[in-house]
N, C-alpha and C positions, 0 to 999 in steps of 0.2 A: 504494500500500500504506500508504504513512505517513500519507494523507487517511483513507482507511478507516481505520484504528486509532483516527484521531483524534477522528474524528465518533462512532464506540463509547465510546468514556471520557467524550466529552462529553454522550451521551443517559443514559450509566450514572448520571453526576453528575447529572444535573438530574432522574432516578428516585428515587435514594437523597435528592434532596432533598425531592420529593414528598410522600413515605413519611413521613418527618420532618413536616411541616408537619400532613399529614393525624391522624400519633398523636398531635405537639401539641394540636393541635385539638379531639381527641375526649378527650383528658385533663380538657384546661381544662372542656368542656362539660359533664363525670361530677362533676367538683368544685363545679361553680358552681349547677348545676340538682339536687341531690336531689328521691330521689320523694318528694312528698307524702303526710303518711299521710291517712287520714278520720277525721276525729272527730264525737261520736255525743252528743245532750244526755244529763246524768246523766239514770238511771231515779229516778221516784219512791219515796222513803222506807218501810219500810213501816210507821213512825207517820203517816205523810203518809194512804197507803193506808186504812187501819185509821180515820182518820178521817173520810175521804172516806163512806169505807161507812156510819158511826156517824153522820154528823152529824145530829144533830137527834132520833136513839133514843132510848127510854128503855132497851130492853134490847137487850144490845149482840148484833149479828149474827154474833158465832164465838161456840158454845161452851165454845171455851178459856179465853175470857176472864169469861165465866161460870162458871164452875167450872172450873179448872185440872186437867188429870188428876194432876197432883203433888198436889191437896189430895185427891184421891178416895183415891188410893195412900196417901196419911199415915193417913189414917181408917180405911181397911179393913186396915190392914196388908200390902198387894202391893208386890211387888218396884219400884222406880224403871225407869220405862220400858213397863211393862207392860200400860197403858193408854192406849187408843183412843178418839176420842170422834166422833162423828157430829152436825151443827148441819140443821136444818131450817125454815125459816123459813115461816113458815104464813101465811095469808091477814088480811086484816082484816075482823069482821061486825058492821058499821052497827049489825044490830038491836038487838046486846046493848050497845053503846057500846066493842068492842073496835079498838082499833087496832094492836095489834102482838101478834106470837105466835113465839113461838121454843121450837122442841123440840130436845131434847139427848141422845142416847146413847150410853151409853158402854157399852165392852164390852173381854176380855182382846185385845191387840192380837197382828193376826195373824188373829182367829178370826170370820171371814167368815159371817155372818148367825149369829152364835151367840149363845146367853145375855147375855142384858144384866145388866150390874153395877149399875145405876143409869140411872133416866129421868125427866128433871128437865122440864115444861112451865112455862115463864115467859109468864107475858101482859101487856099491857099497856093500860089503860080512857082514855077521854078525859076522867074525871073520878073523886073516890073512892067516888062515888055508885055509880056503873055498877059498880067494882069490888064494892064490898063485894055487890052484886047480884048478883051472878055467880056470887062464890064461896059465896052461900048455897045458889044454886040446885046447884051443884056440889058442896058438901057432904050436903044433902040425898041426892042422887042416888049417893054412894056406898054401897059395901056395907061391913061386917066392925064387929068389936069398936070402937065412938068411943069416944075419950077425947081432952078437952079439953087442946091443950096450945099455951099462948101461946106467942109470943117477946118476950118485953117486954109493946110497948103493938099488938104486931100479932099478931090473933087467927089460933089454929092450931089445928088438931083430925088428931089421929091416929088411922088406924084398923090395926086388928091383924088381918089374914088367915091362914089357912093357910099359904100360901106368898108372902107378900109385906108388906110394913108399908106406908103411905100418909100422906103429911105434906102437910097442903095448910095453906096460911099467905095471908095478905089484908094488904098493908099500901101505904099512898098508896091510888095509883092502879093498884099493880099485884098481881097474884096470883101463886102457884108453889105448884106440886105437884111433891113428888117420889116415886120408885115404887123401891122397894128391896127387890129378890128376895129369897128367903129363903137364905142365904148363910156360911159361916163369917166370923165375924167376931173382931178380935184381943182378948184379956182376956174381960174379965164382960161386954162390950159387948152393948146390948141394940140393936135394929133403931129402936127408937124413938128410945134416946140418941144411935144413927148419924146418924140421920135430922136430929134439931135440929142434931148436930156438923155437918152438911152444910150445912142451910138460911140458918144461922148466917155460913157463907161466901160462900151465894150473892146474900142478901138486897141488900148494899149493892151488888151491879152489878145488878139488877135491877129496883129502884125508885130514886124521887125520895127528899128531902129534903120532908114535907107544907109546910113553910113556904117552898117556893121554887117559883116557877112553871116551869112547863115546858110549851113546848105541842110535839106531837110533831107529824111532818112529814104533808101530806095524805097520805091511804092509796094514792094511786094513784102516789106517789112513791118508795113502797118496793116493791125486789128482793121479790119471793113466788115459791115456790115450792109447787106441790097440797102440802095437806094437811087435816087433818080440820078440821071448822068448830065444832069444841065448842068451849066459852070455858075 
C-alpha cells in the first residue's frame, strides 16, 4: 500500500513538472518570436502621377488642370462644388501638323448627359506655322455674327449665335476654342466678356512661351482616346 501511494505522488510530481516546463516554454516562445507584419512600397505621388502622364505635353491631359471648375464657378457665378468637368483626349492628324488635342466638358455636377456649361477644345501644332493654319481654316468655317477680338498679341475672333457665343484664339503653336451656351450669366456680363474672362485662364496651360522650345513627345507615345479629327 505505502509503495503504491508512493509511486502516485511520485508520477503526480514529475506531471505537475511537465506542465510547468511545457507553459515555460511556450511563454518564452510568444515573447521572443512576434508575428511579423508585411510591408508594402509607398504608392506613387500624385504630382509624381500627374507628371508621368504630362511629361513632354504641351496641353496638359486632365481638364482640371486646364481650367479648374472653381475658375468656371467664379465667372458664371455657380455655387462652389457644383461643377463637373469631363477630359477627352483626341487623336493626332499628321496632315494638318496637329499633335495633340484635348477636349473638355463641363456640365452642373450630378446631371448625367445634360446641358453643357462650357466646351473648351485645346490643340496643339508641331510648329506656329501649322497653327496659325489651322485656325484660319477653322475660323473661316464657322458660322454667326464675327467680331474680331484679340488677346494681346494672340489673335481671336468671336462669333455671336443665337444660342451660343464662340471664342476661338491662335497663339505659339497652339489653338483653343471655347463654346458657351446661351446661359444666365452674373451682373451686365456679356457671353463674349465670359468668354475672354475664361480664355484668359486657360491660355497659359495650354500653350508655350514662343521664345522657348518645346518639342512635344512622338504621336504614337500619347494615351488617345476616338474622337473627332477636326483640328
Amino acid at each position: 500500500m505505502r509503495g503504491t501511494g508512493g509511486g502516485r505522488t511520485a508520477r503526480a510530481l514529475l506531471l505537475a513538472a511537465a506542465l510547468a516546463m511545457t507553459a515555460g516554454a511556450c511563454g518564452t516562445s510568444y515573447e521572443a518570436e512576434p508575428t511579423a507584419l508585411p510591408t508594402f512600397p509607398p504608392a506613387a505621388s500624385s504630382a509624381e502621377a500627374t507628371a508621368a502622364v504630362d511629361d513632354g505635353r504641351v496641353i496638359p491631359a486632365d481638364c482640371g488642370r486646364i481650367l479648374p471648375t472653381g475658375d468656371l464657378e467664379a465667372v458664371m457665378g455657380l455655387p462652389l462644388g457644383s461643377v463637373a468637368v469631363r477630359t477627352t483626349i483626341g487623336v493626332p492628324q499628321p496632315k494638318v501638323g496637329r499633335t495633340e488635342r484635348v477636349s473638355c466638358r463641363y456640365t452642373r455636377s450630378g446631371d448625367r448627359g445634360g446641358r453643357p456649361l462650357l466646351d473648351i477644345n485645346a490643340t496643339a501644332y508641331r510648329d506656329a506655322a501649322a497653327a496659325s493654319a489651322q485656325w484660319e481654316v477653322n475660323v473661316r468655317a464657322e458660322s454667326g455674327e464675327r467680331r474680331d477680338m484679340p488677346l494681346g498679341s494672340a489673335p481671336g475672333v468671336f462669333f455671336d449665335k443665337p444660342n451660343q457665343g464662340v471664342l476661338m484664339v491662335a497663339h505659339s503653336t497652339s489653338n483653343l476654342t471655347l463654346v458657351l451656351p446661351d446661359q444666365p450669366l452674373p451682373g451686365d456680363k456679356s457671353r463674349a466678356d465670359a468668354l475672354v474672362d475664361l480664355a484668359l485662364r486657360v491660355l497659359p496651360h495650354v500653350s508655350v512661351d514662343p521664345t522657348q522650345k518645346r518639342t512635344p513627345p512622338p504621336a504614337q507615345d500619347r494615351p488617345v482616346s476616338k474622337a473627332g479629327a477636326t483640328g
